[in-house]
N, C-alpha and C positions, 0 to 999 in steps of 0.2 A: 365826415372828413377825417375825425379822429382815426376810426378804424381803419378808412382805404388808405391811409397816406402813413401807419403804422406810428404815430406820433407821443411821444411816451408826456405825459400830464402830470402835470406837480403844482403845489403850491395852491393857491386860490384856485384857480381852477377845475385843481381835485377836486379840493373842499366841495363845491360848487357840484358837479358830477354826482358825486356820493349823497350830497344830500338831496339831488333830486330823482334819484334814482334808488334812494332809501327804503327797507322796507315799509318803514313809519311813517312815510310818502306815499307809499302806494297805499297802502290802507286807507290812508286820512282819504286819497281820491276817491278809492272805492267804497266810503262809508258816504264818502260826498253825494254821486253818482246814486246810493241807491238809497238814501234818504232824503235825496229831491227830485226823484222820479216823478213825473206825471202818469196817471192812469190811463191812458188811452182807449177809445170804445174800443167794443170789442172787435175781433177781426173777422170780416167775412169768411165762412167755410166756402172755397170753391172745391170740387170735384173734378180733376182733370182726365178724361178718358185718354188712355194709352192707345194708339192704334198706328198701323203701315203709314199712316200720312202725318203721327204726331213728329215734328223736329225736337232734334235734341242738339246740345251743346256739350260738352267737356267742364266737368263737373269745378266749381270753380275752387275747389282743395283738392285739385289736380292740376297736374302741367306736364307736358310733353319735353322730354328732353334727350339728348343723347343716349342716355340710360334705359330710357324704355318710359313708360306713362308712371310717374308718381304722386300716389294717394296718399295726400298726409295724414290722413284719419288713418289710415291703415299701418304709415309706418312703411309703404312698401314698391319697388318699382315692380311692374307688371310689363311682360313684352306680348304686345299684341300686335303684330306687323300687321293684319288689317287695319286695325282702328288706326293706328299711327301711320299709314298711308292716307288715309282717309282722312284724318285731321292735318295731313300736310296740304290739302288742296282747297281745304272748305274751314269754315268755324260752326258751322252747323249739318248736323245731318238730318237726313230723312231717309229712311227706309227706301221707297219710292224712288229715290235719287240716287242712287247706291252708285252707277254709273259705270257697271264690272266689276266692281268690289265683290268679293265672295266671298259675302258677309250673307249669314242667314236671321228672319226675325229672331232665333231663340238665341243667337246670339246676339245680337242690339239688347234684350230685353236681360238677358246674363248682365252687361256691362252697366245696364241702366239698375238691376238690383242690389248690384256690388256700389253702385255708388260711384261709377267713373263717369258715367253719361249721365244728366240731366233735360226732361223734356222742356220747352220754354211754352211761353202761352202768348200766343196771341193778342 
C-alpha cells in the first residue's frame, strides 16, 4: 500500500519498517530457518524421458509480456514470435499439438535447454 499509493513514512512507523526490514533481521531469520531445519528423506531420483509427446509449460522464472519472453535467471527479454503466439493460445505445449505453428522439435528442445520451456509430468 505504501509503495502503490506513493505515501511518504515517518515517525513510529518508520521505526517500525527499518527495523523489520533490517539487516540484523534478516540474518537472525535466516540463522533461524537453517538452524531449525528438519532433514527430510531423501528425494526420489525420477528420470524424465523428453519426447514429440512430452508437454511443456513456460518456465516458471519466465513471463510473457509486451516486451518479448523474460528470463530472469538470464537478466533478458527474448522475442520469439512462435513461442509467444503459441503461449497466447494455450499454457501448455506439446509438440504433437503444435496446430500450424512452425515450430520445429530442435527448436522446442533449444527453448526447453535455454531454460524458457519446462516439460511437466504427469
Amino acid at each position: 500500500m505504501i509503495l502503490r499509493e506513493h505515501t511518504r513514512v515517518r515517525g513510529e512507523r518508520l521505526e517500525q519498517i527499518l527495523k523489520y526490514f533490517s539487516l540484523e533481521h534478516q540474518l537472525e531469520a535466516y540463522a533461524q530457518i537453517i538452524t531449525q531445519a528438519e532433514k527430510l528423506p531423501k528425494m526420489e531420483e525420477k528420470t524424465l524421458e523428453i519426447s514429440l509427446e512430452t508437454r511443456f509449460q513456460l518456465a516458471p522464472w519466465c513471463y510473457l509480456s509486451s516486451r518479448g519472453l523474460f528470463h530472469d535467471y538470464h537478466a533478458n527479454y527474448y522475442h520469439i514470435p512462435e513461442l509467444e503466439a503459441w503461449l497466447s493460445e494455450t499454457n501448455t505445449l506439446r509438440f504433437t499439438e503444435k496446430r500450424g505453428h512452425s515450430i520445429s522439435w530442435d527448436q522446442m528442445l533449444q527453448w526447453y535447454r535455454m531454460g524458457i520451456i519446462v516439460p511437466l509430468t504427469d
